[in-house]
C-alpha positions, 0 to 999 in steps of 0.5 A: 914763321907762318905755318899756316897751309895755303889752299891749292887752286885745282884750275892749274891742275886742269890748265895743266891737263888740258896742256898734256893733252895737247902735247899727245896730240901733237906726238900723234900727228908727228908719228902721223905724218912720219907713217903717211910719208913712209905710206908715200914712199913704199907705195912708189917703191911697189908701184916700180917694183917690175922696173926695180926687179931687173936692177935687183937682179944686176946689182947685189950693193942695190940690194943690200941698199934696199934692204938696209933701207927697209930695216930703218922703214920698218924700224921707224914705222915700229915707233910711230904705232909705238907713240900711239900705243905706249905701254905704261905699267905703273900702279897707282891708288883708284882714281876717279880721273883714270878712264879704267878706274871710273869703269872696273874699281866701281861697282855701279855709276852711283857709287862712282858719282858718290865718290867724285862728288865726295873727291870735288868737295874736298880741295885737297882730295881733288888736288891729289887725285888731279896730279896723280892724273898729271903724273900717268900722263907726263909719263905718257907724253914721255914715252910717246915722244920717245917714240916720235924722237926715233921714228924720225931718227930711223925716217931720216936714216931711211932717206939716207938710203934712199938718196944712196939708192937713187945715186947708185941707179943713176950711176948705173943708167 
């Protein structure tokens, strides 16, 4: 049995890096785009808010429609800023890849770039530090798109109510 250790190759950290990144961004866009259609809908449903006011007044189930609609809007906008704020809270061991790390846990930029050229020289050292960085951020992606998943949830249970809205006006006409 051959025990000796096969050195890591830190490319595949990075290729791995830079496809996280590309997932956050796409979580971000998605949430974008929901939060635009959202921005969409409430700006007709305010710009007719003269016209909609009388069909409050007559109709209690409009009302209750309404309201329940913009239960899910809100619901739905609350995970959209929720993707581009998820709230992470774990502890780790300094990290010359952590943005906050490379500012707070140093005391100047030369002791910062004294410790990453002593991580890069060291293969295992900087494999280490790279997935610890792949860790925080599957954990990230994770939570962003949890947070995309019920954004659109809540965008299409709002639809839901907007279709039952436009129904019940047209019955009413």
């Amino acid at each position: 049995m051959n025990t000796e250790k096969i050195p890591q190759d830190s490319n595949n950290y990075w290729e791995q890096l830079e496809r996280m990144e590309k997932l956050i961004r796409a979580a971000e866009v998605k949430a974008g785009v929901i939060f635009s259609f959202h921005s969409l809908i409430l700006g007709l449903f305010v710009d007719r808010m003269d016209y909609l006011q009388s069909v409050f007044a007559q109709s209690t189930a409009f009302f209750v429609l309404a309201a329940i609609w913009m239960v899910f809007v809100v619901l739905s906008i609350y995970y959209c800023f929720k993707c581009f704020k998820p709230q992470i809270e774990t502890k780790y061991d300094t990290n010359v890849f952590f943005f906050q790390d490379a500012v707070r846990s140093f005391d100047s930029v030369e002791d910062y770039s004294k410790t990453l050229m002593e991580i890069c020289e060291d293969n295992d050292k900087l494999c280490e530090q790279l997935s610890h960085q792949i860790h925080v951020e599957s954990k990230i992606i994770d939570e962003k798109f949890k947070a995309v998943h019920n954004s659109i949830k809540y965008f299409g249970l709002s639809f839901v109510f907007i279709l039952m809205l436009i129904g019940l006006w047209i019955i009413r006409l």
